[in-house]
Backbone as CSV, one residue per row, in Angstrom:
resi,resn,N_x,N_y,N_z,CA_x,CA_y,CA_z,C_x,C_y,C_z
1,UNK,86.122,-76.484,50.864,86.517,-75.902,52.148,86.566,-74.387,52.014
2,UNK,86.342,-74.050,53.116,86.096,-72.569,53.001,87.821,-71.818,52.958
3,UNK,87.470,-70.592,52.396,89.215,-70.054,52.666,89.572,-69.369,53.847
4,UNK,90.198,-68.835,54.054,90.744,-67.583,55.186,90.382,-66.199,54.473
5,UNK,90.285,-65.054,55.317,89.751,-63.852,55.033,91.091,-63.418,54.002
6,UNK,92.175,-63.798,54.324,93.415,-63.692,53.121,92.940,-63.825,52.082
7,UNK,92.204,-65.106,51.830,91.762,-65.443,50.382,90.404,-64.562,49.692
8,UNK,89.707,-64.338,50.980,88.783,-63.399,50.466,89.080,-61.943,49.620
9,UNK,89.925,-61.357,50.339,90.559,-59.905,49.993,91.608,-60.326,48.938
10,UNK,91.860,-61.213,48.818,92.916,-61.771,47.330,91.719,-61.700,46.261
11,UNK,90.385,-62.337,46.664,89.017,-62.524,45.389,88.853,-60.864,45.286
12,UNK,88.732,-60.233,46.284,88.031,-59.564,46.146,89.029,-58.272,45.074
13,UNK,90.211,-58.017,45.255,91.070,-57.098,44.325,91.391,-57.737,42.657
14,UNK,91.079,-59.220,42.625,91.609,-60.120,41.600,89.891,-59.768,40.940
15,UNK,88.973,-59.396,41.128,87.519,-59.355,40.390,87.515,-58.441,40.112
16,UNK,87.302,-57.946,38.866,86.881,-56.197,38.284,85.356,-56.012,38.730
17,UNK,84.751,-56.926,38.615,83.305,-56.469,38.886,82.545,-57.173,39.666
18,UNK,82.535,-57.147,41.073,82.353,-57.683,42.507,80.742,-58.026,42.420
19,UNK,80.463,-59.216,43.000,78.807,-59.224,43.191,78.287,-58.566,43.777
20,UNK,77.230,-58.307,43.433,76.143,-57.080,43.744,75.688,-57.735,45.030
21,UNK,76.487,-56.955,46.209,76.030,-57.751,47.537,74.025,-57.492,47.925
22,UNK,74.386,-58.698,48.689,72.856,-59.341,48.874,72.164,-58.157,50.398
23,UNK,71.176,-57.887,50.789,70.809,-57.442,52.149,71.366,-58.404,53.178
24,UNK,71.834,-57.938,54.294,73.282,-58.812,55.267,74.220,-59.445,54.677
25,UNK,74.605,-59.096,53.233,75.651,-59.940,52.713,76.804,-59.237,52.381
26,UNK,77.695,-59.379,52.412,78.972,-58.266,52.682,79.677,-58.781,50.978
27,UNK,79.621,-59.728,50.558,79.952,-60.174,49.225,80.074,-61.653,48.826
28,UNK,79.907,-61.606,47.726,80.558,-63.568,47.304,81.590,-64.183,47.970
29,UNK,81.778,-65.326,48.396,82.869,-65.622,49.084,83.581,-66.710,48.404
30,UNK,85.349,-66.670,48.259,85.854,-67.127,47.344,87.192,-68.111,48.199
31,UNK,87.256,-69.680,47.374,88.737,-69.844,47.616,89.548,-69.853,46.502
32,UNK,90.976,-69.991,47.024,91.813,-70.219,45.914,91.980,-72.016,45.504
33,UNK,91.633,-72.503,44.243,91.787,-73.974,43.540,93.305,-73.399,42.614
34,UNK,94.353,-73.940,43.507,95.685,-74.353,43.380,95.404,-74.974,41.942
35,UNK,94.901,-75.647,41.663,95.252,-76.728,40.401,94.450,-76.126,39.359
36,UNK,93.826,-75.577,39.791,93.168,-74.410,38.324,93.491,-72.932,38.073
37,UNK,94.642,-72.689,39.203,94.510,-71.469,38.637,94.127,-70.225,39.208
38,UNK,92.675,-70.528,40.010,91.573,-69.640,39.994,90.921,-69.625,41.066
39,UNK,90.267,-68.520,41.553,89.465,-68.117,42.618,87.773,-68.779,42.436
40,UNK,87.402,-69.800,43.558,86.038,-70.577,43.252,85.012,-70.233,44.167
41,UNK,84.062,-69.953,43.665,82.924,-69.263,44.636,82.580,-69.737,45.488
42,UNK,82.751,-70.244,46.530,82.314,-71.260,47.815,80.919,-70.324,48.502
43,UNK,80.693,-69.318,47.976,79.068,-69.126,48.870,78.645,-67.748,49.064
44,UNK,78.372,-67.526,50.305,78.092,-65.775,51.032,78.883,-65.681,51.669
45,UNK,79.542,-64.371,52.150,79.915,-63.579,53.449,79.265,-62.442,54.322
46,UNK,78.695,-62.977,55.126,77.493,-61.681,56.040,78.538,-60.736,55.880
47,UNK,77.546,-60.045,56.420,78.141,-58.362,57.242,78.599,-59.155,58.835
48,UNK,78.512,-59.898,59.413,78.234,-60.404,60.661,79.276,-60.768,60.286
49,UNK,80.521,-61.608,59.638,81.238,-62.586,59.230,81.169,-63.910,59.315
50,UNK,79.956,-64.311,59.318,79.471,-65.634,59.092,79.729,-66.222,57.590
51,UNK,79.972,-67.257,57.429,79.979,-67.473,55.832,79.258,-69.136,55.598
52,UNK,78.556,-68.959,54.570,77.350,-70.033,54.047,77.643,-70.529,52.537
53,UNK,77.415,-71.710,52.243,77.708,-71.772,50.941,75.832,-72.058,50.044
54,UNK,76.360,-71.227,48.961,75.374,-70.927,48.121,74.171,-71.612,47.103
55,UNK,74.365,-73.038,48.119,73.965,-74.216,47.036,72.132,-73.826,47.253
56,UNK,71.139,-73.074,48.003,70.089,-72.784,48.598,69.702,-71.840,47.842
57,UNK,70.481,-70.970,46.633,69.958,-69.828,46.159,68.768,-70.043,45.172
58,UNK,69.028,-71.169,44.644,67.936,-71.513,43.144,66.657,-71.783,43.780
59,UNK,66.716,-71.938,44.546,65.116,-72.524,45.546,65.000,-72.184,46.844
60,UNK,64.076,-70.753,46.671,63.462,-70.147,47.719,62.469,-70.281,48.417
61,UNK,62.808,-71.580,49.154,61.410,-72.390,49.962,60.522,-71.688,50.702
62,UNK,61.269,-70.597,51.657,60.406,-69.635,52.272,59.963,-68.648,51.887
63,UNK,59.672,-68.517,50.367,59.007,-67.563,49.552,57.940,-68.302,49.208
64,UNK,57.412,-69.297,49.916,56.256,-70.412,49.025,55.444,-69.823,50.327
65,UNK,54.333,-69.790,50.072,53.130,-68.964,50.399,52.581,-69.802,51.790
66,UNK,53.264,-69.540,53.132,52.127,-70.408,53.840,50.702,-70.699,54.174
67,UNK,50.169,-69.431,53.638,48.950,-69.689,53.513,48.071,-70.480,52.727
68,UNK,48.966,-70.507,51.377,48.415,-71.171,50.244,48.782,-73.298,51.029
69,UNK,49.628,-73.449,51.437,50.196,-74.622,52.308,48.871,-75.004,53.052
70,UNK,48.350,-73.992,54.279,47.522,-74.360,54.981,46.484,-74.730,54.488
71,UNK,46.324,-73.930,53.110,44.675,-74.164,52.372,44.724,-75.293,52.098
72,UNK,46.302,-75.765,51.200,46.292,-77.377,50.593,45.883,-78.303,52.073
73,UNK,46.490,-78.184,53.015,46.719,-79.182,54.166,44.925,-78.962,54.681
74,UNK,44.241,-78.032,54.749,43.062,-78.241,55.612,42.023,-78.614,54.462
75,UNK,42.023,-78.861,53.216,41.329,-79.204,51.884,41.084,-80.776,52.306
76,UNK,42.218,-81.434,52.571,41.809,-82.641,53.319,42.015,-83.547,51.726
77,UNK,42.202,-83.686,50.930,41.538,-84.534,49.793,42.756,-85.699,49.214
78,UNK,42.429,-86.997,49.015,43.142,-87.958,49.062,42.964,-87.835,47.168
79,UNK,43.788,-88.670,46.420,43.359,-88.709,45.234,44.160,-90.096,44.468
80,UNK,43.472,-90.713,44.087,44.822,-91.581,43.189,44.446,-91.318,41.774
81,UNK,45.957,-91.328,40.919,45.840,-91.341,39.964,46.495,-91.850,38.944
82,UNK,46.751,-93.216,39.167,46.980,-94.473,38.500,48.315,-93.989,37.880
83,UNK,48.411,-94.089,36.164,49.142,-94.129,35.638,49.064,-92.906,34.642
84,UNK,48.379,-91.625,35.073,48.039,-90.709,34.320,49.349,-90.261,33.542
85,UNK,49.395,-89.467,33.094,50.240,-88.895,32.122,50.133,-86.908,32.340
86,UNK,51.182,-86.626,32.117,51.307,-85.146,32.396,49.919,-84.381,31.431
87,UNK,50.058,-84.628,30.318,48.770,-83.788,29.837,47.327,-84.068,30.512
88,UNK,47.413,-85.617,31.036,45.752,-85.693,31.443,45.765,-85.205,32.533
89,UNK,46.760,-85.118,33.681,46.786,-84.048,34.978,46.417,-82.539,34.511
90,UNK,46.924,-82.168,33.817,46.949,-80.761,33.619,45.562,-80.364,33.132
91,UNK,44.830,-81.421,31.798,43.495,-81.374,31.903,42.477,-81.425,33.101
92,UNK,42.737,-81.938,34.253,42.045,-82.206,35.243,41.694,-80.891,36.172
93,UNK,43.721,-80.231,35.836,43.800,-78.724,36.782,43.005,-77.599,35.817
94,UNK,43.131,-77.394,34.738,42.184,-76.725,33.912,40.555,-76.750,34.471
95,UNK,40.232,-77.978,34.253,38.834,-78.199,34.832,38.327,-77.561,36.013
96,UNK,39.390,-78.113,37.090,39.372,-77.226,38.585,39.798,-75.638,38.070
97,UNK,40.070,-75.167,37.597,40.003,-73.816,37.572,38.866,-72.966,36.888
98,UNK,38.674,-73.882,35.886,37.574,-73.010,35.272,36.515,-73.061,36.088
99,UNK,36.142,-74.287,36.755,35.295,-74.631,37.929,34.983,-73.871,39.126
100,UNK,36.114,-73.072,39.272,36.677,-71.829,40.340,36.088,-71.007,39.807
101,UNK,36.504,-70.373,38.540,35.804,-68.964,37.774,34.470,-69.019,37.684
102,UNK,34.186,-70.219,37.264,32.364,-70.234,37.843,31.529,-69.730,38.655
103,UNK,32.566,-70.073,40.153,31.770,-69.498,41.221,33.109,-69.577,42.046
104,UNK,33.714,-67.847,42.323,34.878,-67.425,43.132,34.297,-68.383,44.515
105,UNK,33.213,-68.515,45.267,33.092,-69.252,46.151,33.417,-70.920,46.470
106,UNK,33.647,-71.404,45.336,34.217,-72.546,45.737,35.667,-72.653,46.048
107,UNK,36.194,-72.711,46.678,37.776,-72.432,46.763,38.843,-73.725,46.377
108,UNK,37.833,-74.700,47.388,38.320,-75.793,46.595,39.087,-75.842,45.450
109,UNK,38.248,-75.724,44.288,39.037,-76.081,42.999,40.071,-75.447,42.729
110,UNK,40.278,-73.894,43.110,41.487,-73.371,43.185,43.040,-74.842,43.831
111,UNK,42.448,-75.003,44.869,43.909,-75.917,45.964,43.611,-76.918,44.946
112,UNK,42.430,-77.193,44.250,42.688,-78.628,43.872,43.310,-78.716,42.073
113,UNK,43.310,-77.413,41.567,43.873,-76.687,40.636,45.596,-77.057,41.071
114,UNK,45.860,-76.280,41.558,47.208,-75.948,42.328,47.823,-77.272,42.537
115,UNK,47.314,-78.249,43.223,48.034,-79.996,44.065,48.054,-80.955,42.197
116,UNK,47.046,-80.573,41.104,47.165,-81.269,40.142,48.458,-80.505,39.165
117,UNK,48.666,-79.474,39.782,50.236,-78.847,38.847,51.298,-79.565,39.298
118,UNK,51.189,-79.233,40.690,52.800,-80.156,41.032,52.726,-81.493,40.530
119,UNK,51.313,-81.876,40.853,51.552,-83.736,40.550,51.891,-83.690,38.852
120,UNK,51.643,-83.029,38.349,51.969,-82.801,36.581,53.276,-82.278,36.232
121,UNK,53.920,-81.914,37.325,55.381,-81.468,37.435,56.025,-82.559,37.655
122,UNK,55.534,-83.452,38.310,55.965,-84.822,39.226,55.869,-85.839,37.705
123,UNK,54.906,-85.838,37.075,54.535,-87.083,36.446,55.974,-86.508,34.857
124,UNK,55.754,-84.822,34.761,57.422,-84.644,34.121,58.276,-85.082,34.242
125,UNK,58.616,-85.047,35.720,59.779,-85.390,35.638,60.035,-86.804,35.934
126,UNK,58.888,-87.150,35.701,58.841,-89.028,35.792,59.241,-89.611,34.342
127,UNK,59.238,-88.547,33.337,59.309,-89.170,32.043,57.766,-89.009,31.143
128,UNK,57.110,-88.015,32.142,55.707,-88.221,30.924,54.447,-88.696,31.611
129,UNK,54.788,-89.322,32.646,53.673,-90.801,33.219,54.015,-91.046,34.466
130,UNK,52.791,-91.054,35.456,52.941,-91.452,36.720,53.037,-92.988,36.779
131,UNK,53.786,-93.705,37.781,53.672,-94.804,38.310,52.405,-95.426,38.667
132,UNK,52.262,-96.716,38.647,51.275,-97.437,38.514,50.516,-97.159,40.403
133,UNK,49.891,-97.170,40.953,49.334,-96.935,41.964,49.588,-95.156,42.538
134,UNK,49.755,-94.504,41.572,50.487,-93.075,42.397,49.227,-92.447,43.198
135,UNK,49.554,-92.031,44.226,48.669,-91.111,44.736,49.039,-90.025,45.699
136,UNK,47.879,-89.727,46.146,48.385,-88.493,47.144,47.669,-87.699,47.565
137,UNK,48.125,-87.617,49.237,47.446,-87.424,50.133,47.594,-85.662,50.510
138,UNK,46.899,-85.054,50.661,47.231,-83.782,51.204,47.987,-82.939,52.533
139,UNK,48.897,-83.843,52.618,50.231,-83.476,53.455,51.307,-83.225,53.556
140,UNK,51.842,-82.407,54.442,53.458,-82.026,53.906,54.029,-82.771,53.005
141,UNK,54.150,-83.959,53.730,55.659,-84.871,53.649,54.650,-85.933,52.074
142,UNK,53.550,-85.624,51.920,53.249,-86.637,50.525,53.093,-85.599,49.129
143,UNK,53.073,-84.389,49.462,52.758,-83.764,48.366,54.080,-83.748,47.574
144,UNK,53.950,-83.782,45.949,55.028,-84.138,45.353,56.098,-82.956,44.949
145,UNK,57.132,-83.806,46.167,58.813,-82.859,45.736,59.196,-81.809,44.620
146,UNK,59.170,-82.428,43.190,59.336,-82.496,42.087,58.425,-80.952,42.004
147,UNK,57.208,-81.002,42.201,56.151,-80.000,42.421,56.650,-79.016,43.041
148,UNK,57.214,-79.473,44.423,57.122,-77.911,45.490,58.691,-77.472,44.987
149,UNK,59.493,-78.407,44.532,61.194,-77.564,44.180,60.597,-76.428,42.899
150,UNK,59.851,-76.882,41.857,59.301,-75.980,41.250,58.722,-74.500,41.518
151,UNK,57.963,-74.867,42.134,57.597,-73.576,43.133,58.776,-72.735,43.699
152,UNK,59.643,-73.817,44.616,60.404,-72.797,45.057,61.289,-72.053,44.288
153,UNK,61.794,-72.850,43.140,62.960,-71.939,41.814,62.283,-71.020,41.096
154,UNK,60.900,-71.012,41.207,60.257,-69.557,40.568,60.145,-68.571,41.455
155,UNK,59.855,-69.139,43.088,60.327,-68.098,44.067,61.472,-67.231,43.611
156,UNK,62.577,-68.400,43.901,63.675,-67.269,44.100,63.636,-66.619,42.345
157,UNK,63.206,-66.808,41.292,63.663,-66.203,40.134,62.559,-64.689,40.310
158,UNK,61.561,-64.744,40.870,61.090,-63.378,41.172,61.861,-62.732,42.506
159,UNK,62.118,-63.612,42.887,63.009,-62.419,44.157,63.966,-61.699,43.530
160,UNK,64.620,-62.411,42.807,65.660,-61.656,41.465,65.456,-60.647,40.934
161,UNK,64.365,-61.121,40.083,63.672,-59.850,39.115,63.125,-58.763,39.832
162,UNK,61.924,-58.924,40.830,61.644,-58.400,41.404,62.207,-57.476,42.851
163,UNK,61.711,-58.654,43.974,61.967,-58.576,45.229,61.270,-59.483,45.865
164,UNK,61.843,-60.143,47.090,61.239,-61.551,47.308,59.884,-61.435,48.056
165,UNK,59.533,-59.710,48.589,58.467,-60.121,48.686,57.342,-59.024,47.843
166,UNK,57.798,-58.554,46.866,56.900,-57.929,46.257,55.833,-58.136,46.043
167,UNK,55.406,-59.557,45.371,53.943,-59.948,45.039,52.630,-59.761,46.453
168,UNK,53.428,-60.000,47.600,52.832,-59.900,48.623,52.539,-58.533,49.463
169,UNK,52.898,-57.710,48.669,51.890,-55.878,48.431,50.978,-56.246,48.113
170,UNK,50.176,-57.332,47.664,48.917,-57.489,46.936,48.654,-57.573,45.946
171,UNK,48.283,-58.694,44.909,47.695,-59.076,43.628,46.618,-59.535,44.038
172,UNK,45.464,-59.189,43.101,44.334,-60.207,43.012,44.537,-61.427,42.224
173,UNK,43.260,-62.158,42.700,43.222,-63.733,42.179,43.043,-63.854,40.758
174,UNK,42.680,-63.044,40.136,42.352,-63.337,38.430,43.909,-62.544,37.922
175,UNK,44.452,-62.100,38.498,45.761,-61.905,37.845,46.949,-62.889,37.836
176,UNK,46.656,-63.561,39.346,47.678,-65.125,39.393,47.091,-66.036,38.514
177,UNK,45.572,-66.022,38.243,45.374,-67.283,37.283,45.594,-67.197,35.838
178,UNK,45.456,-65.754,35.822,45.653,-65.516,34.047,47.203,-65.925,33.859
179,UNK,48.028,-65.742,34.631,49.378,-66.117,34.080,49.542,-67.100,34.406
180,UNK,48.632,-68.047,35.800,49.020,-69.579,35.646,47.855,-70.245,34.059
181,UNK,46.851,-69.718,33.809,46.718,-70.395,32.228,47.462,-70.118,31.465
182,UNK,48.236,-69.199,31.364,49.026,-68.724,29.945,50.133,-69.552,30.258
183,UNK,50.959,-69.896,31.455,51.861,-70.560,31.308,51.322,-72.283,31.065
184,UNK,50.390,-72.758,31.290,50.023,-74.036,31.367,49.410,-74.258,29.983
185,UNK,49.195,-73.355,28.684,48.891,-73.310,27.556,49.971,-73.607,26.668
186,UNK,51.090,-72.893,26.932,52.288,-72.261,26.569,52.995,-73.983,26.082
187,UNK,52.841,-74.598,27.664,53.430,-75.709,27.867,52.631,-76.705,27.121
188,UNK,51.417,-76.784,26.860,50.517,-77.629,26.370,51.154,-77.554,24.440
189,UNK,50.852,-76.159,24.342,51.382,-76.121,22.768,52.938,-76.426,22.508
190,UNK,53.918,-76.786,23.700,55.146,-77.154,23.016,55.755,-76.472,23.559
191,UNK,55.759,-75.093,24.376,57.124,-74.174,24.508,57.985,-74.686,25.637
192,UNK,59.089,-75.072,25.205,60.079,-75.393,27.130,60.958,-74.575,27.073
193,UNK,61.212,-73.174,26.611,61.546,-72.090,26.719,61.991,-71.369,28.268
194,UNK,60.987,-72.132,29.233,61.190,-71.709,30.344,60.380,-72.696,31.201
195,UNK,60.635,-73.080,32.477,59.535,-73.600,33.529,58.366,-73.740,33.771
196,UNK,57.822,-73.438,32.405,55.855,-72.978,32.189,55.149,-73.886,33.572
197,UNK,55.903,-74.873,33.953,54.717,-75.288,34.486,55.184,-75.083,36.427
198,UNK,56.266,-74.742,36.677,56.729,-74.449,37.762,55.896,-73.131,38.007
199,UNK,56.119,-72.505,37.084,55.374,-70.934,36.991,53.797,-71.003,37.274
200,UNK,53.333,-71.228,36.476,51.457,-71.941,36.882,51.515,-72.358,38.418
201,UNK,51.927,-72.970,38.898,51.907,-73.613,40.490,52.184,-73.064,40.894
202,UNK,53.517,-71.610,41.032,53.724,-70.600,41.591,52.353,-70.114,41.485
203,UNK,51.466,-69.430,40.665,50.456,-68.313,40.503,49.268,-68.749,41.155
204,UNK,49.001,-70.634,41.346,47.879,-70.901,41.986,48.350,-70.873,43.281
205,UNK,49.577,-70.847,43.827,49.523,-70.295,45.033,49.515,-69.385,45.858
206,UNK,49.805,-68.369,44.679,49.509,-66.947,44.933,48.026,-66.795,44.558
207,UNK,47.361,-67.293,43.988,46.259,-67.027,43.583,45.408,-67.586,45.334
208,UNK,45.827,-68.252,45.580,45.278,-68.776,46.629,44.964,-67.996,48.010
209,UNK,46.323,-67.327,48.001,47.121,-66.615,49.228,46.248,-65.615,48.877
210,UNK,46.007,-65.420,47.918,45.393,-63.570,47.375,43.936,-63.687,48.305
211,UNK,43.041,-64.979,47.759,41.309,-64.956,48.045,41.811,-65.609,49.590
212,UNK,42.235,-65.884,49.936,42.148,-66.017,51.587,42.707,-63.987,52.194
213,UNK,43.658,-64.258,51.565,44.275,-62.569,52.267,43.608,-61.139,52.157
214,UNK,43.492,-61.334,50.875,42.899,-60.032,50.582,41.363,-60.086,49.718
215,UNK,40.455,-60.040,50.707,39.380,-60.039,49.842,39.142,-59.120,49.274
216,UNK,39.206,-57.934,50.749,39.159,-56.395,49.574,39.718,-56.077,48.210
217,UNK,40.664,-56.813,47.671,41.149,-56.568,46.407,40.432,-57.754,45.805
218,UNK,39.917,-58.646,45.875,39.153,-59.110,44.999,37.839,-58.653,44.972
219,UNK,37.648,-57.956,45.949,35.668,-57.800,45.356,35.711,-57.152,44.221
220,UNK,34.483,-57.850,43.718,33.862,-57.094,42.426,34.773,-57.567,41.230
221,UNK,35.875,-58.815,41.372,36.764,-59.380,40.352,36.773,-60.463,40.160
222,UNK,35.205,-61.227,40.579,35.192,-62.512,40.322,34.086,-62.658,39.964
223,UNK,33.265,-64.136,39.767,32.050,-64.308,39.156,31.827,-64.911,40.642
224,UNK,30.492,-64.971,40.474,29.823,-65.515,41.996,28.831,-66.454,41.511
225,UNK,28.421,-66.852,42.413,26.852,-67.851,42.261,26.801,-68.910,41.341
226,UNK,25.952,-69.063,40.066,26.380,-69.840,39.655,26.800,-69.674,38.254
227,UNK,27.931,-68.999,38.117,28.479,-68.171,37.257,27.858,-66.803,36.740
228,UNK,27.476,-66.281,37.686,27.166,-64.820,37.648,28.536,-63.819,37.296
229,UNK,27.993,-62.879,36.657,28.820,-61.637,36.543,29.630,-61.134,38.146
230,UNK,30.634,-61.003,38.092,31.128,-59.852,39.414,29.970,-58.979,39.891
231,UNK,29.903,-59.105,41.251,28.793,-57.767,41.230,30.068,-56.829,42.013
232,UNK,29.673,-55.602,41.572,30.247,-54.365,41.634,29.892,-53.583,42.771
């Protein structure tokens, strides 16, 4: 339950070192837990005096690229894939990418790069292995959960570091893919150090967002034809 503004201005003199308020956020918002003691973070407080609780911060859904969304949704492509296993997905998204670098004109393999991460995020957190009939269709409500919460907790961890919409000043496409292979390598050789593979699905969707948005920053940074050099 939320507190009274009493309890707020009680958090707020009882903290030596106040959260670093948010843009419209006036500070952390706190009650008092009688039986512990202690002041408990129940959420935000606008500038407006609205107050929200903070369970939405780890996953920044509306930092997920709608463009990269529309590409998956108008790609159209149904797929089953039985009882695969996380490494043979991830082999499949490899394939689709290098398939991409071949010839920047197929775009395809990029989205179809990108839909085999989440499902390899999905078949993780299945234990290793997809379910016996798994499949999936290229639509909101079928593309896999497990996948897009990924996405969104690397959102918000660059809004952090960064700013939530920094990347969207413009990156080119061979800069989102080089760090979605390095993280999808990373993960292949063993490291769980960090989200390697949440991260990769972040970058093919930025990678995505990039060759629809900005072509001008990709010319002359891809291979064309049928694996031709960039022409310049």
């Amino acid at each position: 339950m939320i507190g009274s503004r009493e309890d707020f201005d009680k958090y707020e003199q009882a903290t030596a070192k106040p959260k670093e308020p948010l843009k419209g956020i006036e500070a952390g918002f706190a009650t008092f837990d009688a039986a512990k003691g202690e002041f408990v973070d129940s959420g935000k407080l606008f500038t407006t005096g609205a107050v929200r609780s903070g369970d939405a911060e780890a996953e920044h859904w509306e930092l997920i690229s709608p463009i990269a969304m529309r590409e998956i949704l108008e790609h159209g492509m149904f797929r089953e894939f039985g009882e695969d296993c996380t490494h043979e997905i991830l082999s499949d998204g490899l394939s689709a990418t290098f398939d991409f670098l071949a010839s920047s004109q197929r775009s395809g393999y990029l989205v179809e790069a990108a839909v085999y991460c989440l499902v390899a995020i999905d078949a993780q957190a299945k234990g290793g292995q997809l379910p016996k009939n798994y499949s999936v269709s290229y639509h909101l409500h079928t593309l896999p959960h497990a996948g897009l919460q990924a996405v969104a907790r690397a959102a918000a961890e660059g809004a952090v570091k960064y700013a939530p919409y920094n990347w969207e000043r413009g990156m080119p496409v061979v800069e989102m893919i080089r760090h979605a292979l390095r993280h999808i390598y990373l993960w292949l050789a063993g490291d769980r150090k960090e989200d390697h593979l949440g991260h990769a699905a972040w970058n093919y969707f930025g990678a995505i967002h990039s060759l629809v948005k900005w072509p001008e920053l990709n010319e002359g940074t891809l291979r064309t034809g049928d694996c031709d050099p960039p022409e310049k």
